[in-house]
C-alpha positions in Angstrom: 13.5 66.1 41.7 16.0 64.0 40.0 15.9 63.8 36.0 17.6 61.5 34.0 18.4 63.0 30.3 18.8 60.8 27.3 20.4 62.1 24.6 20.4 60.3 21.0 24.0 62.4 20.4 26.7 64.3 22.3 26.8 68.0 22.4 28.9 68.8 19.4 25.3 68.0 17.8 23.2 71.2 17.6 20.0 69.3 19.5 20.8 67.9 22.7 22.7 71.2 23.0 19.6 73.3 22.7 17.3 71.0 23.8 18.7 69.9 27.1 21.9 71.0 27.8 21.7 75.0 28.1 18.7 74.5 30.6 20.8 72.1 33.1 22.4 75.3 34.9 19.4 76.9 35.6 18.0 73.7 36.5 20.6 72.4 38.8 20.6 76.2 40.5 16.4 75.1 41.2 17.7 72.2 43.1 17.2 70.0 39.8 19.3 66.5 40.1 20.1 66.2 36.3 21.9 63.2 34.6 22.7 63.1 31.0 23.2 60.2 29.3 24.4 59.7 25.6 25.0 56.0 23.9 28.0 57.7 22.2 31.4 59.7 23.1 32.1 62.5 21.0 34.7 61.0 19.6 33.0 58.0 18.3 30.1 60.3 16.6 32.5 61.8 14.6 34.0 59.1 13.4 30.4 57.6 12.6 29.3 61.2 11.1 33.0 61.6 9.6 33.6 60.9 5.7 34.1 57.3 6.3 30.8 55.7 6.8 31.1 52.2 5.0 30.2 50.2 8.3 28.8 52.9 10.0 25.4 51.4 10.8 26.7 47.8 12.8 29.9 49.8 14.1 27.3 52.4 15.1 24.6 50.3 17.0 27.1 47.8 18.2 27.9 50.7 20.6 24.4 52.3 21.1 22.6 49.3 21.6 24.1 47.8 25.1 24.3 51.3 26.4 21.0 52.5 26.0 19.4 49.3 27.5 22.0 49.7 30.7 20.8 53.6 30.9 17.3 52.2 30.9 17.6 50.0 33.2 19.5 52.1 35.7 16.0 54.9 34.9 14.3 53.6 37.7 16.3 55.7 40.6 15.0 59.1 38.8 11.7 60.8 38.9 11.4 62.0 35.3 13.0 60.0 32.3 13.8 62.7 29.4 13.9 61.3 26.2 15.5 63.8 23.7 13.9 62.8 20.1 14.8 58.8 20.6 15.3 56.1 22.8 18.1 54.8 19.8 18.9 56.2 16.5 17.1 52.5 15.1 13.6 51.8 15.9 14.0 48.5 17.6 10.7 46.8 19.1 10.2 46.5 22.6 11.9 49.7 23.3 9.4 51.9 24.8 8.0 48.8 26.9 11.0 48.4 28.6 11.5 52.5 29.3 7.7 52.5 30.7 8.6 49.6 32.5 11.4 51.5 34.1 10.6 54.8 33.7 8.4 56.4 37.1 7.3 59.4 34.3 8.9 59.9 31.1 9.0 63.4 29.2 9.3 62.9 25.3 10.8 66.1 23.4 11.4 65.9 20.0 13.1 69.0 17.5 12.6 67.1 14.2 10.2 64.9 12.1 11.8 61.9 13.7 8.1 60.0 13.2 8.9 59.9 9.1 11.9 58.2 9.6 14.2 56.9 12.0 17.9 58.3 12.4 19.3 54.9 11.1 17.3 52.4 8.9 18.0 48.5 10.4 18.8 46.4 7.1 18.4 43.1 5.7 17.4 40.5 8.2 17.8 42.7 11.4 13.9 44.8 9.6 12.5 42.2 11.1 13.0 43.9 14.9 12.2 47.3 13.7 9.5 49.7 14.9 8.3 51.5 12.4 5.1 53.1 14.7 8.0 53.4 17.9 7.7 57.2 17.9 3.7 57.5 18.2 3.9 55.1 20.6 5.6 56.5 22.5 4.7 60.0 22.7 1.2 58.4 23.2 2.9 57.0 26.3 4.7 59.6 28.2 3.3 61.8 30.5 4.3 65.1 28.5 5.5 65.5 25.0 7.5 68.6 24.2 7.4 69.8 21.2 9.7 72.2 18.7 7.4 73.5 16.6 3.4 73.8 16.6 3.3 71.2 13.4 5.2 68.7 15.6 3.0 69.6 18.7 -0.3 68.9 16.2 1.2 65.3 15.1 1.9 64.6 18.7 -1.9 65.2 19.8 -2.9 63.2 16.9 -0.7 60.4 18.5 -2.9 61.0 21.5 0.1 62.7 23.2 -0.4 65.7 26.1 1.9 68.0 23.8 2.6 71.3 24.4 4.4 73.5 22.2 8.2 74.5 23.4 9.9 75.9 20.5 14.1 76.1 20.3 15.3 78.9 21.7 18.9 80.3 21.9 20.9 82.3 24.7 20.5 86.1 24.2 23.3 86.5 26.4 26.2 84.6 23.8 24.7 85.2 21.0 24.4 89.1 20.8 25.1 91.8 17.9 28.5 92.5 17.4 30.3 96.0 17.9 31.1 96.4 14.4 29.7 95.2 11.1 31.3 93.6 8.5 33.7 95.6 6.3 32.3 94.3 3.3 29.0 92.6 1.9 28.7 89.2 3.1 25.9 86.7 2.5 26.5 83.9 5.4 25.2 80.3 6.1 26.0 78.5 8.9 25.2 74.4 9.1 26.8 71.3 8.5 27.6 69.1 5.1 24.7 66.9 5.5 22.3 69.9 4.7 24.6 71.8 1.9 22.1 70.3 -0.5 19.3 72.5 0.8 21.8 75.5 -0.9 21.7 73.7 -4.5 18.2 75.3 -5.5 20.3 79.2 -4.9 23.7 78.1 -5.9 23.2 79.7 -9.4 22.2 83.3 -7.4 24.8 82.8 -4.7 27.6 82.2 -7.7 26.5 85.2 -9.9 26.2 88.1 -7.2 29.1 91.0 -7.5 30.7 92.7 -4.9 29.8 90.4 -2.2 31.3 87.5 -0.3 29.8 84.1 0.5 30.5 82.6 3.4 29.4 79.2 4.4 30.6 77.7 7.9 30.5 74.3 8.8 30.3 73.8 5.3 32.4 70.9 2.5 34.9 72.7 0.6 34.4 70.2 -2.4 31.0 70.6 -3.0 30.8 74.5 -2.9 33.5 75.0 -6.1 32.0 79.0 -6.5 34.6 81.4 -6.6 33.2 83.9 -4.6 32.8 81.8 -1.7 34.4 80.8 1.4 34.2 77.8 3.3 35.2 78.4 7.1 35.0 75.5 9.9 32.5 75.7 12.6 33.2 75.0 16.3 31.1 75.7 19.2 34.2 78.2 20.4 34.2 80.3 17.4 30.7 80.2 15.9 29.8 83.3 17.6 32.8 85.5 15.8 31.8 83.8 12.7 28.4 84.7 12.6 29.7 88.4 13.4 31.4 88.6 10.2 27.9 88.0 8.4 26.4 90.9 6.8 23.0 88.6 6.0 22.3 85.2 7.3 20.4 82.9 5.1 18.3 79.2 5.6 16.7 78.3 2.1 14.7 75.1 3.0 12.8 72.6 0.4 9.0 72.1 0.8 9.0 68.7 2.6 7.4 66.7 5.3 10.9 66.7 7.1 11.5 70.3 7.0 8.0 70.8 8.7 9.5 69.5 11.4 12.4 71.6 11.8 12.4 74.5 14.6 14.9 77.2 12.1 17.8 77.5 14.6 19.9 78.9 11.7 17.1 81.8 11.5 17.3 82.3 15.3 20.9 82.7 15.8 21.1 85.1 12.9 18.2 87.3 14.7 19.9 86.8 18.0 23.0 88.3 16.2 21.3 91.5 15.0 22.1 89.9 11.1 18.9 90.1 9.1 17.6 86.7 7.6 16.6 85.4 4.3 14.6 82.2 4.8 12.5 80.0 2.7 8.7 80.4 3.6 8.5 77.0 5.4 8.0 75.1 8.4 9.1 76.8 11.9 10.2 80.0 10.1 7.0 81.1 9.2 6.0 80.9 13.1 8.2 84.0 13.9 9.6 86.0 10.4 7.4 88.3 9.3 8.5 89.3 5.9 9.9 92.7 5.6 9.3 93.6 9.0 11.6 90.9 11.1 13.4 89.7 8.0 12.7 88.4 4.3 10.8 85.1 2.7 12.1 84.1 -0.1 11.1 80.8 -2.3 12.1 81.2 -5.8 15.6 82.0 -7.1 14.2 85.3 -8.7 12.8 86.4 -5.1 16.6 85.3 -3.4 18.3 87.2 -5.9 16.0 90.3 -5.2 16.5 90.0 -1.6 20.5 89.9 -1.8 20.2 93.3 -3.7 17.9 95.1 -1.6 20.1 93.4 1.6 23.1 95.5 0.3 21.3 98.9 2.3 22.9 99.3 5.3 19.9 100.7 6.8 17.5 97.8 5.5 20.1 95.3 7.6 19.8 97.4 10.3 16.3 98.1 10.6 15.5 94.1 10.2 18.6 93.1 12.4 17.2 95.1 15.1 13.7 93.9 14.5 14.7 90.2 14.7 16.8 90.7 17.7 14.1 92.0 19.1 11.5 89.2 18.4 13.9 86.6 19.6 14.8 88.4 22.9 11.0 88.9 23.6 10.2 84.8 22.6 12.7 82.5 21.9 15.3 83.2 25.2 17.2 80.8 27.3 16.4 83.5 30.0 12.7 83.3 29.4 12.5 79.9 28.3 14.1 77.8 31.4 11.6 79.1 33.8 8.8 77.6 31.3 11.2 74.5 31.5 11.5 73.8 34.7 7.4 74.2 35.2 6.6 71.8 33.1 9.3 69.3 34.5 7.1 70.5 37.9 3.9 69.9 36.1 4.7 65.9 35.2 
């Protein structure tokens, strides 16, 4: 079987890394042909993700555009087409015609509400080629539609999609408890800039606790100005030691359409970790914490505030780091999640 992979971003971005690329070694080991393809090097999405973003969206399709349409074109020599959350980051029409034109049988996975709105809105005159509907039409076109969550997996049967609900999962094996604990009382994050604001609602909490640390990786120094925090660079080389030097891992989401679609990889990698999670009582997180016995829920400031204090027993980490590690060892593995993978590539 030969698979062609398209991926809207390279693998410094969190989702083709966990959607695709952590699967290709057990894959290829099954006698899987996989090819990924990406419209972008790494080193032109960070200049289009980096603080200079004036042109960003011609600069940005100027490359995408011609690349994508040569990948799609060359789809024809593979089995399965696997189309990781969108053909391009802009909607254009005529886009899934020409991949099921191409395309033998296409698998559409998607980890985010990418059917609300499209990566990269087309402007001014050049609205006039976009495809608002593109998404529904084509998970109502593939042969399987993978899905992250079971919200997602619900909008892509209503799109007359056969979904079926894959959720992220993370590699028990990297991402384990560490030896020690922290020598002092940490409160972590771990994320990029983009989604700092979903910290605003708790910044008042997260600024007023004593005796305890905030650490926030992957984070922008300017727009955390809290004296009690620190602000620590992520790469994927380190992000494992940095997470070890969290005491408590937290994910405070808004209550929105486009956080229903998100599949709570910050809660899984603190679980994974052994680090006991506070997470707002939305979308995917609500599919696998169970509050106060896998980790804590928390929606208003009053209830994050209570959590931090009752977070600073040792045993209360323990007992819910243990608990977490447990749930995600028993149902969101790499190790028991590429088998799944590979049968439903099987199963197209």
């Amino acid at each position: 079987m030969r698979v062609l992979f398209l991926t809207l971003y390279p693998d410094i971005a969190a989702s083709p890394r966990y959607r695709v690329t952590q699967f290709l070694a057990y894959l290829r080991a099954h006698g899987v042909e996989c090819t990924v393809a990406c419209p972008l090097t790494e080193r032109e999405w960070r200049v289009l993700t980096g603080p200079n973003r004036r042109h960003r969206p011609f600069w940005y399709h100027r490359h995408e555009t011609p690349r994508r349409v040569r990948q799609i074109l060359a789809a024809g020599r593979y089995d399965i087409v696997f189309v990781q959350k969108a053909i391009m980051s802009a909607y254009v029409r005529g886009a899934v015609a020409l991949l099921r034109w191409r395309a033998r049988r296409i698998v559409y996975d998607f980890d985010d509400a990418v059917h609300l709105e499209p990566p990269h809105r087309l402007r001014g005159p050049w609205n006039l080629i976009e495809d608002r509907g593109q998404i529904a039409k084509i998970m109502a076109r593939a042969d399987l539609v993978l899905a992250g969550n079971a919200w997602l997996a619900s909008v892509a049967e209503e799109a007359g999609a056969k979904a079926v609900h894959f959720p992220t999962v993370v590699d028990t094996g990297r991402f384990v408890p560490a030896a020690q604990g922290p020598d002092t009382y940490r409160i972590g994050w771990i994320g990029n800039p983009s989604t700092m604001v979903h910290l605003e609602p708790i910044s008042e909490v997260l600024a007023s606790l004593e005796d305890a640390e905030v650490c926030l990786v992957g984070a922008d120094n300017a727009r955390a100005p809290w004296s009690n925090v620190e602000v620590r660079p992520w790469s994927l080389e380190t992000e494992v030691s940095e997470l070890a030097r969290f005491s408590v891992g937290i994910m405070p989401q808004p209550h929105s359409e486009w956080i229903k679609g998100k599949c709570a990889l910050k809660a899984l990698l603190y679980m994974a970790c052994g680090i006991p999670c506070v997470a707002s009582p939305v979308g995917a997180a609500l599919e696998f914490i169970r509050h106060e016995e896998n980790g804590l829920l928390a929606d208003s400031p009053a209830e994050w505030r209570e959590a931090f204090e009752r977070l600073r027993d040792p045993d209360l980490r323990r007992r819910l780091g243990e608990a977490g590690r447990a749930t995600v060892e028993a149902k969101y593995s790499l190790a028991k999640a590429a088998p799944r993978f590979l049968a439903l590539l099987e199963s197209v």
